[in-house]
N, CA, C and O atoms as CSV, one atom per row, in Angstrom:
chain,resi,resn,atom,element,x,y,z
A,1,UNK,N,N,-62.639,-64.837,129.177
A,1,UNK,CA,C,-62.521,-64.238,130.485
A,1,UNK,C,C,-62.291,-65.348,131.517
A,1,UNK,O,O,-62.962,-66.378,131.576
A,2,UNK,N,N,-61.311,-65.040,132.293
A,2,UNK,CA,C,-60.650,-65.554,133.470
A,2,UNK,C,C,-61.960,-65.927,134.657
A,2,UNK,O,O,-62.735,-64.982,134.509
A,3,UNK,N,N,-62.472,-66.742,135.609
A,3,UNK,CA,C,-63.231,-66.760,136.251
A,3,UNK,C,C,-62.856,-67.644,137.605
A,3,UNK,O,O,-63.160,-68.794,137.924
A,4,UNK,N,N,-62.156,-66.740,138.190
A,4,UNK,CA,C,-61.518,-67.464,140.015
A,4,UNK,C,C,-62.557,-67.420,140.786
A,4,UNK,O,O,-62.275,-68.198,141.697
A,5,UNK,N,N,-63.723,-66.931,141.008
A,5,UNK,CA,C,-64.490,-67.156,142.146
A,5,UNK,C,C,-65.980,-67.649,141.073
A,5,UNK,O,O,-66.594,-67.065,140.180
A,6,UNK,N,N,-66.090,-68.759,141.610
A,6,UNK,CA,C,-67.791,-69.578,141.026
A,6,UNK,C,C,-68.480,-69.368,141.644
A,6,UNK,O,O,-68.023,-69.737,142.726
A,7,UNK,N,N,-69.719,-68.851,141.849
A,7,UNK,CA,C,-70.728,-69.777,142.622
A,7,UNK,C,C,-71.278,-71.374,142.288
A,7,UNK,O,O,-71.481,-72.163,141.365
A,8,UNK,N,N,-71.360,-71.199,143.892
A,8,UNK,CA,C,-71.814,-73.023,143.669
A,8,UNK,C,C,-73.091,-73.658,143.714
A,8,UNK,O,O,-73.655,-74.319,144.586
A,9,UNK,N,N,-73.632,-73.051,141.773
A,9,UNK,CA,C,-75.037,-73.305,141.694
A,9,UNK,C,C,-75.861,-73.836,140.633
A,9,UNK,O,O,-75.365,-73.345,139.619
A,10,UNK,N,N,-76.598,-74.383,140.373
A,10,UNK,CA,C,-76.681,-75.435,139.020
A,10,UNK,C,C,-77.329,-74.393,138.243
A,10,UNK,O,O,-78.408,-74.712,137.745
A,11,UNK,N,N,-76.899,-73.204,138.029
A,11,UNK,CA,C,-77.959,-72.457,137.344
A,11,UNK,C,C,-76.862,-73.011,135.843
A,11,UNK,O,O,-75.689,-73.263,136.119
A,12,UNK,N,N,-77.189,-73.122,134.765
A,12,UNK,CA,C,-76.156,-72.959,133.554
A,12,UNK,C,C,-75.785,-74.168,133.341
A,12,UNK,O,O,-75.161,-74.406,132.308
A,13,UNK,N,N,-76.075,-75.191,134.247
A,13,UNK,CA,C,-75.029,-76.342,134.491
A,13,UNK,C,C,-75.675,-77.570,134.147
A,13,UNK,O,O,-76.350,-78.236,134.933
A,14,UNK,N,N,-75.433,-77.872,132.853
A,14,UNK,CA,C,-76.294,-79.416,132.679
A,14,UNK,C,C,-75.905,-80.508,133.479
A,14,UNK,O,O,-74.686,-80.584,133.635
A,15,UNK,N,N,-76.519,-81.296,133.981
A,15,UNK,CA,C,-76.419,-82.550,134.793
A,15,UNK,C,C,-76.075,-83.566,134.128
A,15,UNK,O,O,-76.023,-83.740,132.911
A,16,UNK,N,N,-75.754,-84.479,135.299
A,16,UNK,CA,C,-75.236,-85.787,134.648
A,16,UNK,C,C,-76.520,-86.777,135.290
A,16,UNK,O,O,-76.778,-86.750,136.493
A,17,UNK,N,N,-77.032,-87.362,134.636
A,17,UNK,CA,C,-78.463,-88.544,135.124
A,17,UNK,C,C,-77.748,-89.801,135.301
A,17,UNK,O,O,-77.678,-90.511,134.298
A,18,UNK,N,N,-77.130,-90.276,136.514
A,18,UNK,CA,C,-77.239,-91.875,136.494
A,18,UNK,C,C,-78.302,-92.363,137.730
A,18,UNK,O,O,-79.155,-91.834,138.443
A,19,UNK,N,N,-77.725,-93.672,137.533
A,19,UNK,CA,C,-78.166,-94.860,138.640
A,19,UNK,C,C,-77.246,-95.696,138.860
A,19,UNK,O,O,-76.463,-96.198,138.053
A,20,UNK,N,N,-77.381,-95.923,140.492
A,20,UNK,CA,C,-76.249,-96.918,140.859
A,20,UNK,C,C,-76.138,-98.243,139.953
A,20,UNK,O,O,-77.223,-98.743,139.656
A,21,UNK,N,N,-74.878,-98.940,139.430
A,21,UNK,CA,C,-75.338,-99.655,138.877
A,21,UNK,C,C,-75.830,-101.285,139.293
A,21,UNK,O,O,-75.530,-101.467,140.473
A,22,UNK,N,N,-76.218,-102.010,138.940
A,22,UNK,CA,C,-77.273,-103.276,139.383
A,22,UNK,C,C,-76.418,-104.178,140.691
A,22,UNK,O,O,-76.992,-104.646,141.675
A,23,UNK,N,N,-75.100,-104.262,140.445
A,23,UNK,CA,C,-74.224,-105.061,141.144
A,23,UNK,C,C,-74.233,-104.157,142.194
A,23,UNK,O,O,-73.931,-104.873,143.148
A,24,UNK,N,N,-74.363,-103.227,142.546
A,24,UNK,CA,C,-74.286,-101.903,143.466
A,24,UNK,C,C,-75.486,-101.736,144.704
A,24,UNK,O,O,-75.438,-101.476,145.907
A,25,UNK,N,N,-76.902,-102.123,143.433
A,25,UNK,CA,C,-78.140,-101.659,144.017
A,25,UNK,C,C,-78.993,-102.635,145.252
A,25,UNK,O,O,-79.141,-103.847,145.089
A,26,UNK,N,N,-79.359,-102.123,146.117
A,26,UNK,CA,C,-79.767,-103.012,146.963
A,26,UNK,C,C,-81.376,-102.918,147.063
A,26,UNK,O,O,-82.068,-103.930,147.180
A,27,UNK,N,N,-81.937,-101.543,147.006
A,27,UNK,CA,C,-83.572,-101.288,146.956
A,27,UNK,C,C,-83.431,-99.844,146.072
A,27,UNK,O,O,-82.511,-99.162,145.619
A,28,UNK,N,N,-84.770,-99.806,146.105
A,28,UNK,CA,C,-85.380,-98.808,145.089
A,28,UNK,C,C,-85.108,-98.400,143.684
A,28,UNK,O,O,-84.798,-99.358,142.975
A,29,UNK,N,N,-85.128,-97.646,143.291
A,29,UNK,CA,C,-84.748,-97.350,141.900
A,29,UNK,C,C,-84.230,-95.833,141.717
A,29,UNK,O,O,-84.738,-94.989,140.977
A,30,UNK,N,N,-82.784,-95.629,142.796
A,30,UNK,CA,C,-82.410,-94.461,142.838
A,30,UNK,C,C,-82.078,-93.524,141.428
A,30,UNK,O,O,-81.457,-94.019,140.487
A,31,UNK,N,N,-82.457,-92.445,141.417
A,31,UNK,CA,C,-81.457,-91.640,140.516
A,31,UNK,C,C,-80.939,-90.530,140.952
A,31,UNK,O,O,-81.536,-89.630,141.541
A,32,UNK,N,N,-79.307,-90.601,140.537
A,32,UNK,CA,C,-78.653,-89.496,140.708
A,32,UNK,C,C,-78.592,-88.475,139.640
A,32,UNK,O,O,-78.454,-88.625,138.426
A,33,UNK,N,N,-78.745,-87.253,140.452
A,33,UNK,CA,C,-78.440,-86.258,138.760
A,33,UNK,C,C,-77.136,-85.144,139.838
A,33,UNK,O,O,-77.210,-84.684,140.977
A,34,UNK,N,N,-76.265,-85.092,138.969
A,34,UNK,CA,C,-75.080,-84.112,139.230
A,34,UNK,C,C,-74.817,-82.922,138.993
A,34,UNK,O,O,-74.571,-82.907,137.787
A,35,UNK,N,N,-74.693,-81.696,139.470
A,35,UNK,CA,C,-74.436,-80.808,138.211
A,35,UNK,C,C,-72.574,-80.687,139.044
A,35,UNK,O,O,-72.268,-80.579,140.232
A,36,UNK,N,N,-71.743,-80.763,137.868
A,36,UNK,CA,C,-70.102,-80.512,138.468
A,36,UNK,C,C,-69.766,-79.092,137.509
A,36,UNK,O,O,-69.780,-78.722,136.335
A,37,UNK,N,N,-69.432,-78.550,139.007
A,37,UNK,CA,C,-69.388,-77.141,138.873
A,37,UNK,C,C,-68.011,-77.131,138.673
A,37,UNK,O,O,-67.674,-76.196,137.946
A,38,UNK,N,N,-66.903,-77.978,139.133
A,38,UNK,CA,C,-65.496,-77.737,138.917
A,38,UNK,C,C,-64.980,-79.217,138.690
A,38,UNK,O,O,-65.418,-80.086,139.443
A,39,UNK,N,N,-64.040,-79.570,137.661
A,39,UNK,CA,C,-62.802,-80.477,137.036
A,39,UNK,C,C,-61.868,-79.881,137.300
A,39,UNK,O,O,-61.812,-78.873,136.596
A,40,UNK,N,N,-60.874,-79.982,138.127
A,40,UNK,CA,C,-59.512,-79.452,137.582
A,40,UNK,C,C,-58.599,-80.257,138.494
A,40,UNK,O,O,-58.897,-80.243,139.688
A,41,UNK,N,N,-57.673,-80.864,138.167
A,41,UNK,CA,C,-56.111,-80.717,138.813
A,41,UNK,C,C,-56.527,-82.113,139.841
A,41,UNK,O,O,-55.936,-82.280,140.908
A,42,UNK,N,N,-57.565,-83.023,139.381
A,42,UNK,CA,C,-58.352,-83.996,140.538
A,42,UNK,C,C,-59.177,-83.844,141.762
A,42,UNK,O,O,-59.375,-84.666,142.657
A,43,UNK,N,N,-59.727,-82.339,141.593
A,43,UNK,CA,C,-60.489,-81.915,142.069
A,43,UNK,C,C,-62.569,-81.739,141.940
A,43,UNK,O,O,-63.077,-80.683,141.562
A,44,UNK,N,N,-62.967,-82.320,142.126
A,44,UNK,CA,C,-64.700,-81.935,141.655
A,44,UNK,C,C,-65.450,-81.471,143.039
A,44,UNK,O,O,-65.689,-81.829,144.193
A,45,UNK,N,N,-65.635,-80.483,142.150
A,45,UNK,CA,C,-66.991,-79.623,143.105
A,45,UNK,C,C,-68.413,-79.357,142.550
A,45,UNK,O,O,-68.758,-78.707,141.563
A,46,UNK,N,N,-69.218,-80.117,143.562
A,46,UNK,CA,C,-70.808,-79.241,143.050
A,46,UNK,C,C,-71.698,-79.422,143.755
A,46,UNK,O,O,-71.717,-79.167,144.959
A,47,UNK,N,N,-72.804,-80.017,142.930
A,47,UNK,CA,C,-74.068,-80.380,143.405
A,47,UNK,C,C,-74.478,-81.600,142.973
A,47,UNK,O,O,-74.395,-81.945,141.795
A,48,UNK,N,N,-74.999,-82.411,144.017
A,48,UNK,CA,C,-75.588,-84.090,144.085
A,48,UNK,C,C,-76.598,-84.160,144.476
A,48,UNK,O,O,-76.719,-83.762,145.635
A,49,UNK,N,N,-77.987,-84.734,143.708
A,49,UNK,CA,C,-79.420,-85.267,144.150
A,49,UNK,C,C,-79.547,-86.339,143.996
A,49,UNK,O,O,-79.051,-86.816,142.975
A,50,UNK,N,N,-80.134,-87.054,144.758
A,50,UNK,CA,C,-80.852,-88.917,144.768
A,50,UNK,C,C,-82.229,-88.566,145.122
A,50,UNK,O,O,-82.575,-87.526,145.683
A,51,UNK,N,N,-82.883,-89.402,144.793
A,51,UNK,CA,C,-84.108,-90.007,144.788
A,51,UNK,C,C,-83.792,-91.192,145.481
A,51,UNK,O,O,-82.739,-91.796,145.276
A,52,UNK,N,N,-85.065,-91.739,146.687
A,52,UNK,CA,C,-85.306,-92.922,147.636
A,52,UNK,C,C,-84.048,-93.749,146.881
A,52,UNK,O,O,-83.714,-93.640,145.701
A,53,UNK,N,N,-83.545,-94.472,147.748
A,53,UNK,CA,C,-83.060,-96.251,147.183
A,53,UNK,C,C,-81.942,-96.438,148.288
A,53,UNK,O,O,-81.765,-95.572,149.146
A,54,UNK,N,N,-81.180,-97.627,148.233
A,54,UNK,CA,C,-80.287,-97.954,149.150
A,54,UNK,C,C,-79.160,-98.996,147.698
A,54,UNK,O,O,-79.619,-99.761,146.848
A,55,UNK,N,N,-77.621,-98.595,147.926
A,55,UNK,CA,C,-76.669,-99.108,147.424
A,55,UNK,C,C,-75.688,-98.961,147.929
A,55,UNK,O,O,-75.558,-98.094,148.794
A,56,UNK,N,N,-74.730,-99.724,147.570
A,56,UNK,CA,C,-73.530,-100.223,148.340
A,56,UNK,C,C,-72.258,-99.176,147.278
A,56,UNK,O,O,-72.016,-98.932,146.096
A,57,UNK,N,N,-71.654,-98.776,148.913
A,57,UNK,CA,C,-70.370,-97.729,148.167
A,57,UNK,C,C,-69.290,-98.006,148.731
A,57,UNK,O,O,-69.349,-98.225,149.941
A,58,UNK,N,N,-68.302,-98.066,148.219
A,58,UNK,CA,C,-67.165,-97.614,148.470
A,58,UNK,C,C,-65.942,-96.877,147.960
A,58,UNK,O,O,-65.451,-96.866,146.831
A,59,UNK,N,N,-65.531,-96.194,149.202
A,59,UNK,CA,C,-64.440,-94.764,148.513
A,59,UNK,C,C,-63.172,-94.555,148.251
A,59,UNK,O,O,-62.540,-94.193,149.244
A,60,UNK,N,N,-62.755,-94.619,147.583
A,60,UNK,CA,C,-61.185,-94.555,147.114
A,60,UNK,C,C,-60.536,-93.112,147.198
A,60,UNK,O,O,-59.379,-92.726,147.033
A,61,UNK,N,N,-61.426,-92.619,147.439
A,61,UNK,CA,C,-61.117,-90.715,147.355
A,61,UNK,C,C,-61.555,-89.850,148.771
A,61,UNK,O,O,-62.229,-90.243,149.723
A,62,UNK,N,N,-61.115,-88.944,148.611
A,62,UNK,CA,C,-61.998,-88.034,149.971
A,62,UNK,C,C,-62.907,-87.478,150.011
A,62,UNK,O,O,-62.704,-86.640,149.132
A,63,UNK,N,N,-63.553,-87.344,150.276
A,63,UNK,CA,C,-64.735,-86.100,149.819
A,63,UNK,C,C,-65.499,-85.323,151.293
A,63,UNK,O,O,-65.957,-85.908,152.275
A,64,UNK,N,N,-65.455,-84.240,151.100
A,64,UNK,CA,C,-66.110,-83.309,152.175
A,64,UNK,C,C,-68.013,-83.324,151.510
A,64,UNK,O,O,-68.327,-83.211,150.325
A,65,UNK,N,N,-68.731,-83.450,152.384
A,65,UNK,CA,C,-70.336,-83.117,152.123
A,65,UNK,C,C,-71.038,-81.953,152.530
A,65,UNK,O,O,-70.497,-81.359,153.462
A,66,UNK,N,N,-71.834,-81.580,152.203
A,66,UNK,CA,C,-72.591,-80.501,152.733
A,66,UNK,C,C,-74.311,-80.936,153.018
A,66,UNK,O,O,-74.858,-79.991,152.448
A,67,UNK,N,N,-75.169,-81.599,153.432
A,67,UNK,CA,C,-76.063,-81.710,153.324
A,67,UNK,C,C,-77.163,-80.683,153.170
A,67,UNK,O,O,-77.582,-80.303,154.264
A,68,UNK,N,N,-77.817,-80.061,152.006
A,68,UNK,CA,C,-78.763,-78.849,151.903
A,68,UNK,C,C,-80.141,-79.253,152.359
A,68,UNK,O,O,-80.880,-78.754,153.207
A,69,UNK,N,N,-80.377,-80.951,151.064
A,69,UNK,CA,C,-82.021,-81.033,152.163
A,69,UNK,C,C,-82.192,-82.398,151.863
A,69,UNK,O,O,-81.459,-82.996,151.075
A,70,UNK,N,N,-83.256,-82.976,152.542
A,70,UNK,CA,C,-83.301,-84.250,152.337
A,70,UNK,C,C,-82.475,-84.960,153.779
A,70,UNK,O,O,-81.799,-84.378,154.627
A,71,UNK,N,N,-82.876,-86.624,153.649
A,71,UNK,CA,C,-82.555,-87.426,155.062
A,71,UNK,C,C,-81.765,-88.457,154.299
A,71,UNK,O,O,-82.409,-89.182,153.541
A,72,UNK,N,N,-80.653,-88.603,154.377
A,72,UNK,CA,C,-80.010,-90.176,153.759
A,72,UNK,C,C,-79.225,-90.840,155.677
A,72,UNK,O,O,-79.191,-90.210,156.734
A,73,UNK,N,N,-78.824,-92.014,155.426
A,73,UNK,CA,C,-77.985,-92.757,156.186
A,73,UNK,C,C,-76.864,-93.450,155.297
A,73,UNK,O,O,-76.980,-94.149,154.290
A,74,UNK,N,N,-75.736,-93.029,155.999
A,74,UNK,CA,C,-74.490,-93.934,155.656
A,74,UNK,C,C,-73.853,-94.852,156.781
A,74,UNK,O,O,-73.270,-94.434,157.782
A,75,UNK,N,N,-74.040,-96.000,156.485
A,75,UNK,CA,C,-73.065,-97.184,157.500
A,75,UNK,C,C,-72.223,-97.920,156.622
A,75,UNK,O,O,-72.210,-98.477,155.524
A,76,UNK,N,N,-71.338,-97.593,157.888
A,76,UNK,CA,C,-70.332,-97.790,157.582
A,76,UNK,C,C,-70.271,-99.731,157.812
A,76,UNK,O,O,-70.765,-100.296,158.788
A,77,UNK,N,N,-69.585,-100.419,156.711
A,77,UNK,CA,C,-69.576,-102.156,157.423
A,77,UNK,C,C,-68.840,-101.969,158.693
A,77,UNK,O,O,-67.812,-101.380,159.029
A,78,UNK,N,N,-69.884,-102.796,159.365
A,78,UNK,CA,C,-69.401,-103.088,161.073
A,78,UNK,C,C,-69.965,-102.240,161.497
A,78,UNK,O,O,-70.859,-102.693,162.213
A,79,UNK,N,N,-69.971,-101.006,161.471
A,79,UNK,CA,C,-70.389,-99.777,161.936
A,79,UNK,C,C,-71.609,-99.521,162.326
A,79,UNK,O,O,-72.359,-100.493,162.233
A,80,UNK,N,N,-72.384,-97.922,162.997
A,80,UNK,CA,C,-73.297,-97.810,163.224
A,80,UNK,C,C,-73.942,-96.979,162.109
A,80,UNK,O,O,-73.136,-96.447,161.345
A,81,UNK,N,N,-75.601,-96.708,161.806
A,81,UNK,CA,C,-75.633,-96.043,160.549
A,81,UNK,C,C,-75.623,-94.749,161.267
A,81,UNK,O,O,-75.819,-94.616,162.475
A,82,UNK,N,N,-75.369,-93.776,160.388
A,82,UNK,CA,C,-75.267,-92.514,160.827
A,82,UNK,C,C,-76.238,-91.706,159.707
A,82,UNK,O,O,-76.124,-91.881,158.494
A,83,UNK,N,N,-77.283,-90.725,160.371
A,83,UNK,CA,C,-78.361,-90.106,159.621
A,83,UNK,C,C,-77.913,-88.744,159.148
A,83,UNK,O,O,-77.612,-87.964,160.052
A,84,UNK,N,N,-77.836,-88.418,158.228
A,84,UNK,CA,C,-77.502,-87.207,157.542
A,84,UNK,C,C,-78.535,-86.741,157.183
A,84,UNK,O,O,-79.309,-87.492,156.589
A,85,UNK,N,N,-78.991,-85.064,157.461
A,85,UNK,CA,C,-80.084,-84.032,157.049
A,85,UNK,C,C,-79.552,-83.036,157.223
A,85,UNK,O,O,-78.431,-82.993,157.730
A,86,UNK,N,N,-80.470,-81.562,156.703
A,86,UNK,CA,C,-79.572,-80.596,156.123
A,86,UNK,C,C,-79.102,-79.959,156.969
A,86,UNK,O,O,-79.517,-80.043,158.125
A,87,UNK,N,N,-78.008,-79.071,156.575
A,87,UNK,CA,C,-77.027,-78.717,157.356
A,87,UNK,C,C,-75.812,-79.407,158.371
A,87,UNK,O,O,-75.111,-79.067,159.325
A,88,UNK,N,N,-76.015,-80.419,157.638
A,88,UNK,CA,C,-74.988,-81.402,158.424
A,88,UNK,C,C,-73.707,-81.313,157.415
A,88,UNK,O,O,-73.953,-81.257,156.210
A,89,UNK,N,N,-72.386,-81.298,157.844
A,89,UNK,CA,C,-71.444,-81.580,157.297
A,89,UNK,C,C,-70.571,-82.514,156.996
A,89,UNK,O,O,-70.602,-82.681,158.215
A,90,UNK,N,N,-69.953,-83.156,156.671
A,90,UNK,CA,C,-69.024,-85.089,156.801
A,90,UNK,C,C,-67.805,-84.715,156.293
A,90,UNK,O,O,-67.880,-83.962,155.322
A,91,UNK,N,N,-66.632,-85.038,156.685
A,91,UNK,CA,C,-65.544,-85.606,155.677
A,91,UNK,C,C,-65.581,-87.240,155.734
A,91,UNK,O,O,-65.311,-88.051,156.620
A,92,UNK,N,N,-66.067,-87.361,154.300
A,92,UNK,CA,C,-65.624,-89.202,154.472
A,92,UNK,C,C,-64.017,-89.517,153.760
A,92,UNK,O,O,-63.520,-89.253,152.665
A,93,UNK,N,N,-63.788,-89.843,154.336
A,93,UNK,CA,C,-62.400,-90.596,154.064
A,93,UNK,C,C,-62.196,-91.785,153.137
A,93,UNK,O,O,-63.101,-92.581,152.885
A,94,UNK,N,N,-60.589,-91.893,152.491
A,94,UNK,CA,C,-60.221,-93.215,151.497
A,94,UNK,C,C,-60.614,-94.473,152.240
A,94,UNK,O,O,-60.312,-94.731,153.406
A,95,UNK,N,N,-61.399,-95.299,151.331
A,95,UNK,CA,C,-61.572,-96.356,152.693
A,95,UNK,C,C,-62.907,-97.068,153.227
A,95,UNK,O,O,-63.248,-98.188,153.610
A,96,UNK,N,N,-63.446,-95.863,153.049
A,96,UNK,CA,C,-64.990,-96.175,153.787
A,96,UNK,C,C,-65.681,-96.487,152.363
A,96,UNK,O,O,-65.695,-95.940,151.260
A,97,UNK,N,N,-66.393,-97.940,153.089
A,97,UNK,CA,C,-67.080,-99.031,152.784
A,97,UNK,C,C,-68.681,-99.260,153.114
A,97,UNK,O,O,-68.771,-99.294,154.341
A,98,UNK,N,N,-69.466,-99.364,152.750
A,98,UNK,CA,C,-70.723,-99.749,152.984
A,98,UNK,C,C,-72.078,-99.238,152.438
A,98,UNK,O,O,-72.256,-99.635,151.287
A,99,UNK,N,N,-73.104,-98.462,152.929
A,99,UNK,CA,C,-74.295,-98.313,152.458
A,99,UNK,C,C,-75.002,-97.016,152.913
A,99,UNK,O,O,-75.404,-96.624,154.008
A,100,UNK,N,N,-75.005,-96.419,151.489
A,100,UNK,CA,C,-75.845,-95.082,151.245
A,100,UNK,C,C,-77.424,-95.410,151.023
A,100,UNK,O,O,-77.937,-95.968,150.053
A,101,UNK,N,N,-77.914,-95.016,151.944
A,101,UNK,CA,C,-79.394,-94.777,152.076
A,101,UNK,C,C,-80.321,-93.315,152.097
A,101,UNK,O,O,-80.406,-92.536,153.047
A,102,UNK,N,N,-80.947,-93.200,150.826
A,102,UNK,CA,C,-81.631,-92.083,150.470
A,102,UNK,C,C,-82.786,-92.222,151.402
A,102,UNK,O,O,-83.481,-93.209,151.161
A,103,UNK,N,N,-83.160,-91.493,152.390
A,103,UNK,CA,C,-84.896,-92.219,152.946
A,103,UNK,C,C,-85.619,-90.388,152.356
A,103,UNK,O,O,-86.765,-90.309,152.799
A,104,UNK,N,N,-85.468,-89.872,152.041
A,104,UNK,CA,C,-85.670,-88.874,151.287
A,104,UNK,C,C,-84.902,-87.958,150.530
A,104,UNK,O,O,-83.789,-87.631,150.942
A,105,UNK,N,N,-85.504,-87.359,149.139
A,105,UNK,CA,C,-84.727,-87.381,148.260
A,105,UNK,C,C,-83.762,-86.094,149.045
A,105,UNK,O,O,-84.214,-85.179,149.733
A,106,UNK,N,N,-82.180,-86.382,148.666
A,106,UNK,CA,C,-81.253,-85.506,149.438
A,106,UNK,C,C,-80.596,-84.792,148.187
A,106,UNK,O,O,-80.666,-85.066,146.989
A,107,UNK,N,N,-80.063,-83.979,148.734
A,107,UNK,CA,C,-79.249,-82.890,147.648
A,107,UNK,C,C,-77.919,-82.433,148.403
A,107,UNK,O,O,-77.980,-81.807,149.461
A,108,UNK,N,N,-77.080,-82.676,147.981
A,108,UNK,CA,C,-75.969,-82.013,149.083
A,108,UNK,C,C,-74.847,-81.819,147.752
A,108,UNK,O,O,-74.740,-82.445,146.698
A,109,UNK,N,N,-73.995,-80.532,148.380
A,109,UNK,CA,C,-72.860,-79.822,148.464
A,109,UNK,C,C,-71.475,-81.133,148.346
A,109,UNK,O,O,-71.510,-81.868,149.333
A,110,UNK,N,N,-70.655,-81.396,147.617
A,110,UNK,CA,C,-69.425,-81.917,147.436
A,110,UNK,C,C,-68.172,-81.353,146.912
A,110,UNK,O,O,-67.984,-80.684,145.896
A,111,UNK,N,N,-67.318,-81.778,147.857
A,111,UNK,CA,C,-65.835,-81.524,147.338
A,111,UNK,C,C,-65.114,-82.513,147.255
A,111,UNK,O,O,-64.709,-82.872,148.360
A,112,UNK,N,N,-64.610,-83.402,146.033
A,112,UNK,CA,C,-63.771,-84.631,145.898
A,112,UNK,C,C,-62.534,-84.448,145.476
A,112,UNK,O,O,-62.297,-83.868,144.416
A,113,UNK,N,N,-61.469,-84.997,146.377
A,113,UNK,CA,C,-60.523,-84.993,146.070
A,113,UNK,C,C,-59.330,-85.961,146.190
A,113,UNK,O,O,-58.701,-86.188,147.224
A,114,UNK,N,N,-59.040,-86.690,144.534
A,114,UNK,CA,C,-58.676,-87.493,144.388
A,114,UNK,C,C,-57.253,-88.244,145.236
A,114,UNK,O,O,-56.868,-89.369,144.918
């Protein structure tokens, strides 16, 4: 069976468990767990959790956010940090450089597109 409309919810959906890796990590001992609700065509959609920590990112892709719960900061290098909590929305752009900060564990909504 054909299935065009998903919900976007980790019920069914095994996760993926990482951690930033060491060259990456700056504090704590984050873990990410994923559940990706959609692959297709260079597209991923789902759900993203961290636990406390601070690491260094940068994006080659686009991605729209959804923040559900939880407090992180992203600064940008040079930039000012900017505090993300729930119900906040972002498009980050190809490009952006610098540092994801969990200051409580966050969960948010993603759409990446390559």
């Amino acid at each position: 069976m054909t299935h065009t409309l998903l919900p976007l919810s980790r019920d069914g959906i095994t996760p993926e468990i990482e951690r930033p890796s060491p060259d990456k990590l700056i504090a704590g001992d984050p873990v990410h767990t994923t559940w990706n609700i959609e692959d297709a065509d260079g597209l991923y959609c789902g759900i993203w959790q961290s636990t406390p920590g601070t690491w260094r990112v940068s994006y080659a892709e686009w991605e729209y956010i959804r923040i559900l719960e939880g407090v992180s900061v992203l600064t940008e290098t040079g930039g000012a940090p900017v505090t993300l909590r729930a119900g906040d929305g972002y498009i980050i752009r190809p490009g952006f450089a610098g540092t994801w900060q969990v200051v409580e564990t966050t969960v948010k909504e993603y759409v990446i597109r390559l």
